[in-house]
N, C-alpha and C positions, 0 to 999 in steps of 0.2 A: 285952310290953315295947315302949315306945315308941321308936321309930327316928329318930336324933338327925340332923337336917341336916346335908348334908355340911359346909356352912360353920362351923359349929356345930361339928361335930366338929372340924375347922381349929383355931379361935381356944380352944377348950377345949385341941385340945394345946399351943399356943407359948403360953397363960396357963401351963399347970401342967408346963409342961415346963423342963428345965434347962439352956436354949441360952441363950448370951450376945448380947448385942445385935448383933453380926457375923452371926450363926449365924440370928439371926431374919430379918435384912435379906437374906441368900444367900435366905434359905426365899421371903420375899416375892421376892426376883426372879426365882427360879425359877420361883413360880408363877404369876407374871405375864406372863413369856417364854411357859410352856405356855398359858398364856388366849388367848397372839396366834395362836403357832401352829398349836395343836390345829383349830381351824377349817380352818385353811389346808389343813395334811393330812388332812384329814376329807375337803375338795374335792376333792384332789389322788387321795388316794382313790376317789373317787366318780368320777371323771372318769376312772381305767385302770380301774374294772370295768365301766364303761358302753363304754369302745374295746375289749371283750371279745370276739373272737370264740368261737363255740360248741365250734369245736375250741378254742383258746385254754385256755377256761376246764376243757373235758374234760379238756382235757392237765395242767392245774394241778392238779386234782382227783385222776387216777391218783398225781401224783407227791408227792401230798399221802399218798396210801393207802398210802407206805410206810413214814411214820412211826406208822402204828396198830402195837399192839403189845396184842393181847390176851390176858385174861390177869392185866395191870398192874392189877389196883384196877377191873376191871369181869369179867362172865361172859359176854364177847363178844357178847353178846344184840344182835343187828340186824347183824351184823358179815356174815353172808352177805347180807343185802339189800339192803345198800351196797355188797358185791362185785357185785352178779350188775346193781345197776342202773349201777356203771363199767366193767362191760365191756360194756353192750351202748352205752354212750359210747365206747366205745373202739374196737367192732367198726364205728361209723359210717365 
């Protein structure tokens, strides 16, 4: 199956879709708002994980390990080896 460009896919939904000309012009300025900003937060991004320090990001990392929940729709497969390498971050 051949994989449709995402613009492609765009202009195929508001051709065959049931929005009214209001609903089309929201659509176009929403996604022209996100065309400016996405970059910007892309930067803004890239710019707090590079002011990262190593604890910093250790610490993000633990506090992130408390939303795993294994179990859910996987068989925890690797889930010690991500434990055993954030706490020897943790032990620094």
């Amino acid at each position: 199956m051949t994989e449709i460009p995402r613009t492609a896919r765009y202009n195929l939904f508001m051709a065959s879709s049931n929005l009214t000309d209001q609903e089309r012009e929201q659509m176009r300025q929403w996604l022209a708002t996100w065309q400016r900003a996405g970059p910007l937060l892309d930067q803004e991004r890239a710019q707090r994980v590079r002011a990262l320090t190593d604890t910093d990001a250790a610490r993000m990392a633990l506090d992130l390990w408390g939303f795993a929940q294994p179990g859910r729709g996987d068989d925890g497969e690797g889930i010690l080896p991500m434990a055993r390498a954030l706490q020897k971050l943790g032990d620094r």
